[in-house]
C-alpha positions as CSV (number, residue, x, y, z in Angstrom):
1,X,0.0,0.0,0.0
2,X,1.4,3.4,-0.9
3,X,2.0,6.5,1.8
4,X,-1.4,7.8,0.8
5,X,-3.7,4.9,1.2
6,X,-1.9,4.0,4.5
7,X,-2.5,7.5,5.8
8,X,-5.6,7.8,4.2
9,X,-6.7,4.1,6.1
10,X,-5.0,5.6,9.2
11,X,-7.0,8.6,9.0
12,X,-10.3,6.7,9.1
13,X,-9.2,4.5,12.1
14,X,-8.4,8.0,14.0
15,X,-11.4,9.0,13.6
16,X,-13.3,6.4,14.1
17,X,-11.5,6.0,17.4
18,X,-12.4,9.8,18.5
19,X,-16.3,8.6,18.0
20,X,-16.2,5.9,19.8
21,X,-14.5,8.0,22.5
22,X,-16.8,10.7,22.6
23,X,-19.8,8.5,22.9
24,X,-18.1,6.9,25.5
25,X,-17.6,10.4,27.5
26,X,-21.3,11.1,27.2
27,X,-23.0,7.8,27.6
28,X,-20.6,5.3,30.0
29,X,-20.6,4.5,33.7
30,X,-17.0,4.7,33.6
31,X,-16.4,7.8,32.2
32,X,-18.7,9.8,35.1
33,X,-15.5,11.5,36.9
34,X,-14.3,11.9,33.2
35,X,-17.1,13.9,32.6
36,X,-17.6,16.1,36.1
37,X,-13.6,17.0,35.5
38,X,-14.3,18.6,31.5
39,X,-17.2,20.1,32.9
40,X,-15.1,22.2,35.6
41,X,-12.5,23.0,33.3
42,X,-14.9,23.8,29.7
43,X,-18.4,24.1,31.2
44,X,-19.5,25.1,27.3
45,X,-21.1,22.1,25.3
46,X,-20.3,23.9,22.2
47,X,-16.2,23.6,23.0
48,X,-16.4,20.6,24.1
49,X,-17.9,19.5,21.0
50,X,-15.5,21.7,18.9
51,X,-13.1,20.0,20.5
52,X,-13.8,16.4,20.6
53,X,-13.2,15.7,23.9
54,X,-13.5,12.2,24.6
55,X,-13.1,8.9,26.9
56,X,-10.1,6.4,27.5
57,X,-11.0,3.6,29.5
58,X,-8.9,2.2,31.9
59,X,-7.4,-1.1,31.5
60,X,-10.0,-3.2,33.0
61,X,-12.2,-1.9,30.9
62,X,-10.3,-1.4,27.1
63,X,-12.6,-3.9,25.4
64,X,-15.2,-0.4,25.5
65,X,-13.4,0.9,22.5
66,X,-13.6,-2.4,19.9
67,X,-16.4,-2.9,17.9
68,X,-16.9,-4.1,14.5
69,X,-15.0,-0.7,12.8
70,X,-11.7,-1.1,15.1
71,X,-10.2,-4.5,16.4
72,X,-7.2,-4.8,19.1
73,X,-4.7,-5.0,16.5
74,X,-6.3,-2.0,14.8
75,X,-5.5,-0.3,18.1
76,X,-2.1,-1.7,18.3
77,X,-1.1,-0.3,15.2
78,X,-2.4,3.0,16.1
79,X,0.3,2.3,19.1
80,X,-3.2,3.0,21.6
81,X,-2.9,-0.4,23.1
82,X,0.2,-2.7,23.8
83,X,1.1,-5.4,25.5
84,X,3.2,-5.8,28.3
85,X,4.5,-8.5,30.1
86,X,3.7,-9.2,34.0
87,X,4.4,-12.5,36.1
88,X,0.7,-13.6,35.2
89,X,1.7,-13.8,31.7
90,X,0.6,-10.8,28.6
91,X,-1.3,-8.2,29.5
92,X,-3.3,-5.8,27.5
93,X,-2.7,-2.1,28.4
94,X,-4.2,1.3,27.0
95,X,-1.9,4.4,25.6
96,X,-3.9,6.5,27.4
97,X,-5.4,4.5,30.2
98,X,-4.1,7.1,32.9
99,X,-4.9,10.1,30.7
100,X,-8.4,9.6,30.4
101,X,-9.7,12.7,29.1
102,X,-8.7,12.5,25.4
103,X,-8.7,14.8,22.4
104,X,-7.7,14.6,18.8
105,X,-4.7,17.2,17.3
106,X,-5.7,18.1,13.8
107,X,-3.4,19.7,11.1
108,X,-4.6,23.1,9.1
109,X,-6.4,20.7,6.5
110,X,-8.2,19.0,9.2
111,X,-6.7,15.6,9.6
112,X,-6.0,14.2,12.6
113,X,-2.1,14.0,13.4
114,X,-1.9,12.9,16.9
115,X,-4.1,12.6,20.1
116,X,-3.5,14.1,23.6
117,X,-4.5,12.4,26.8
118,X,-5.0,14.6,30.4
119,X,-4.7,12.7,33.6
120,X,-7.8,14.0,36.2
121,X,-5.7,13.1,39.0
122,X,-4.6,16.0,41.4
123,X,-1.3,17.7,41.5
124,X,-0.9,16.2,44.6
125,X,-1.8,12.8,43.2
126,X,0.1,13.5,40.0
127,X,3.2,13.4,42.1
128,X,2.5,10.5,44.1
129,X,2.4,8.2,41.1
130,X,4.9,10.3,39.0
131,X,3.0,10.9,36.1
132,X,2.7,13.7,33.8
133,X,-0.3,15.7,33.3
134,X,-0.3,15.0,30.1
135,X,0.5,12.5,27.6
136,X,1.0,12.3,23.7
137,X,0.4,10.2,20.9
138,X,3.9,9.6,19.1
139,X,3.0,8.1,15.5
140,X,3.9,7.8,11.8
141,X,2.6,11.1,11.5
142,X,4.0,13.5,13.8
143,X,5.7,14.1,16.6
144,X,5.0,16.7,19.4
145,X,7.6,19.9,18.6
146,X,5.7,19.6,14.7
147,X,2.2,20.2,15.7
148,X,0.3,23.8,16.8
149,X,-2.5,23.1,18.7
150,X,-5.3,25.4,17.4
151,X,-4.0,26.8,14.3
152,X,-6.6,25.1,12.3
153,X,-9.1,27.2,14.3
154,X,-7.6,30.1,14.8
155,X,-5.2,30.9,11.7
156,X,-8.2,32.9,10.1
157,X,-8.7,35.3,13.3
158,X,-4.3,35.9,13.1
159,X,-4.7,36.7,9.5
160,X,-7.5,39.4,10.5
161,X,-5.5,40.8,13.3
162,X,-1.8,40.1,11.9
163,X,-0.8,38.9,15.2
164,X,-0.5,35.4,16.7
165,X,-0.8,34.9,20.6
166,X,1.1,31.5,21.6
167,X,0.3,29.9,24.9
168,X,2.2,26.7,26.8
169,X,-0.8,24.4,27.3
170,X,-3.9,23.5,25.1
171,X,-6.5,24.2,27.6
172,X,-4.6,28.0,28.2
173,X,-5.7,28.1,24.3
174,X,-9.1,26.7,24.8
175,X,-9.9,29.0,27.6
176,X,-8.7,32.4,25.7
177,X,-10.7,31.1,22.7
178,X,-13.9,30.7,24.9
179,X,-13.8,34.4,26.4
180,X,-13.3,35.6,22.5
181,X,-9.7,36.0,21.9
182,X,-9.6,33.2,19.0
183,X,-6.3,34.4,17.9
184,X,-4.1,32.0,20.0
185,X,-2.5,28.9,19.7
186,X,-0.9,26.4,22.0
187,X,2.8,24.8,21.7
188,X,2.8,22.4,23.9
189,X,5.1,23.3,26.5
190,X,8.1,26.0,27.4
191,X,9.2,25.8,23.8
192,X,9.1,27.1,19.8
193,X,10.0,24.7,17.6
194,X,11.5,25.6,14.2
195,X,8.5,23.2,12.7
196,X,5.7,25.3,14.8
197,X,7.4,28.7,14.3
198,X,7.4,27.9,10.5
199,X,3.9,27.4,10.5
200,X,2.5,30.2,12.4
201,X,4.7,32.6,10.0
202,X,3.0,31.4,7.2
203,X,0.1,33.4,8.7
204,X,2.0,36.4,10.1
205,X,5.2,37.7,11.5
206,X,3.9,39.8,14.7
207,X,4.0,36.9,18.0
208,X,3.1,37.1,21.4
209,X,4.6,34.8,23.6
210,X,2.0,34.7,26.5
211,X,3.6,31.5,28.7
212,X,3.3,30.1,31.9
213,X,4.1,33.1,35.3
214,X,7.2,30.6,36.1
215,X,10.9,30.7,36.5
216,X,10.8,28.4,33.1
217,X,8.0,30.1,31.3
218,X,9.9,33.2,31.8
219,X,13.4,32.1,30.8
220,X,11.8,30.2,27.5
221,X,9.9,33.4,25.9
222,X,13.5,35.0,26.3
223,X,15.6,32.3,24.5
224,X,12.7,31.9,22.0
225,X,12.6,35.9,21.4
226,X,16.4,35.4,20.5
227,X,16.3,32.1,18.7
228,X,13.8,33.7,16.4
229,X,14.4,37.9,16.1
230,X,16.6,37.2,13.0
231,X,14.0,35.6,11.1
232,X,12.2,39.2,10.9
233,X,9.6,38.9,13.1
234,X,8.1,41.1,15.4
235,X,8.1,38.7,18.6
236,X,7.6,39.8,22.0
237,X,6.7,38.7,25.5
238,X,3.6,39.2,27.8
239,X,2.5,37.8,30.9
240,X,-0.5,36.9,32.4
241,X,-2.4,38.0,35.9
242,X,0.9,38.0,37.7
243,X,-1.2,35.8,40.6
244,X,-1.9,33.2,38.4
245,X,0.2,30.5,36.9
246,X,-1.7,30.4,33.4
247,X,-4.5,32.2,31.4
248,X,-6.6,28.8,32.2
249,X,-6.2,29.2,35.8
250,X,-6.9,33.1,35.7
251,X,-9.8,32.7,33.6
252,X,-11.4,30.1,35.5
253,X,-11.5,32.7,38.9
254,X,-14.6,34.2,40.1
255,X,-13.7,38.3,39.6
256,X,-15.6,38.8,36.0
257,X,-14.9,42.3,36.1
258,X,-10.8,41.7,36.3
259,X,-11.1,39.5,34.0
260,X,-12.5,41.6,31.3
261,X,-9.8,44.5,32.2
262,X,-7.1,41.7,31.4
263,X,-8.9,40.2,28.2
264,X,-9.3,43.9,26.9
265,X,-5.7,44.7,27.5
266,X,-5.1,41.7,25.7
267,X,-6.9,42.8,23.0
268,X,-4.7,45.6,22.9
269,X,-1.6,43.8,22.5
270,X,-2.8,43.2,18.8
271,X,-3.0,46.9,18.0
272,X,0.6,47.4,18.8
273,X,2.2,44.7,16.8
């Protein structure tokens, strides 16, 4: 089979898989805490929807996701189930089975290119069992540092303004997209790629680096601004709420009247690019 049919068969299994996800999220037993957590973080049916937020099971429970469209070794070549061996012999175990909460990544033409998984688990609990927050899907596709999360929704809104606003963490994107700035995109972490940078100056050349209020978010939009300032860009750093760690965190606070002082001055970032 040539490139194109396998990534044309591959693309079919993805997004079967989301479907059977999403029904999961809204229908299953299982996925109850799944649910109550998306609602406290995108209370909005609509964005949950545009976003495709779906269900992993756990491991006692992967035979949710096979039906007659997607088999276990459909999943295992999708790398979304393995096997691993344990002193009772081969057993079966889910990609995402501690990230529960999943969601499809999706190129500017609309295919999907990877999936993210979020654990629910607190940060306290997050420690305790040393695992990330979140966790990626590495496949024949892509890898992490080559996607932007949100350009294929929000590449229209940069072109009207000129300006780009990039974000650490996809739910920092989600949230500014919600409250109306849909000009934002998330890199996935403290860093610009050349891939991702590449692909946002396709749509302009004025960036805002709006990254986490940490020693590292900090230190990254400097390095960035000097990676990048001879590729003539206008690039430039902002920061959030100063008592808030994100623009997720910030945005999900109770004081509606702050918050639309900082989404207006915001908005005013783009008329000085």
């Amino acid at each position: 089979m040539s490139f194109l049919g396998r990534f044309n068969n591959l693309q079919k299994q993805f997004e079967s898989f989301i479907i059977i996800c999403r029904d999961l999220l809204k229908e299953s037993k299982f996925a109850e805490q799944t649910r109550n957590y998306l609602d406290s973080r995108v209370s909005d049916t609509i964005v949950q929807n545009k976003y495709e937020f779906g269900y992993f099971p756990d491991d006692d429970n992967l035979q949710l996701l096979l039906n007659d469209d997607l088999s276990e070794e459909d999943f295992k070549q999708m790398k979304l189930m393995y096997n691993i061996i344990v002193s009772g012999g081969n057993v079966l175990k889910g990609h995402f089975s501690e990230h529960n909460l999943v969601f499809p990544i999706r190129d500017l033409h609309g295919n999907i290119v990877s999936f993210m998984g979020r654990s629910i688990l607190s940060s306290e609990e997050l420690a305790d069992k040393k695992y990330q927050k979140y966790k990626y899907l590495s496949n024949i596709i892509s890898k992490k540092e080559q996607n932007v999360f949100g350009l294929n929704f929000a590449k229209d809104d940069i072109i009207k303004k000129n300006c780009v606003i990039c974000v650490e963490g996809q739910f920092d994107c989600i949230s500014m997209h919600a409250a109306g700035i849909t000009n934002v995109v998330a890199v996935g972490g403290s860093n610009l790629s050349i891939y991702q940078f590449f692909q946002i100056y396709r749509y302009t050349k004025n960036i805002i680096l709006m990254f986490d209020n940490d020693i590292a978010g900090n230190n990254a939009k400097n390095k960035i601004c000097n990676k990048f300032k001879t590729f003539g860009v206008n690039i430039k750093s902002a920061s959030g709420p100063k008592d808030w760690k994100d623009m997720d965190s910030f945005l999900h606070s109770g004081d509606e009247e702050y918050k639309r002082i900082v989404i207006e001055n915001i908005r005013s970032l783009f008329l000085e690019t």
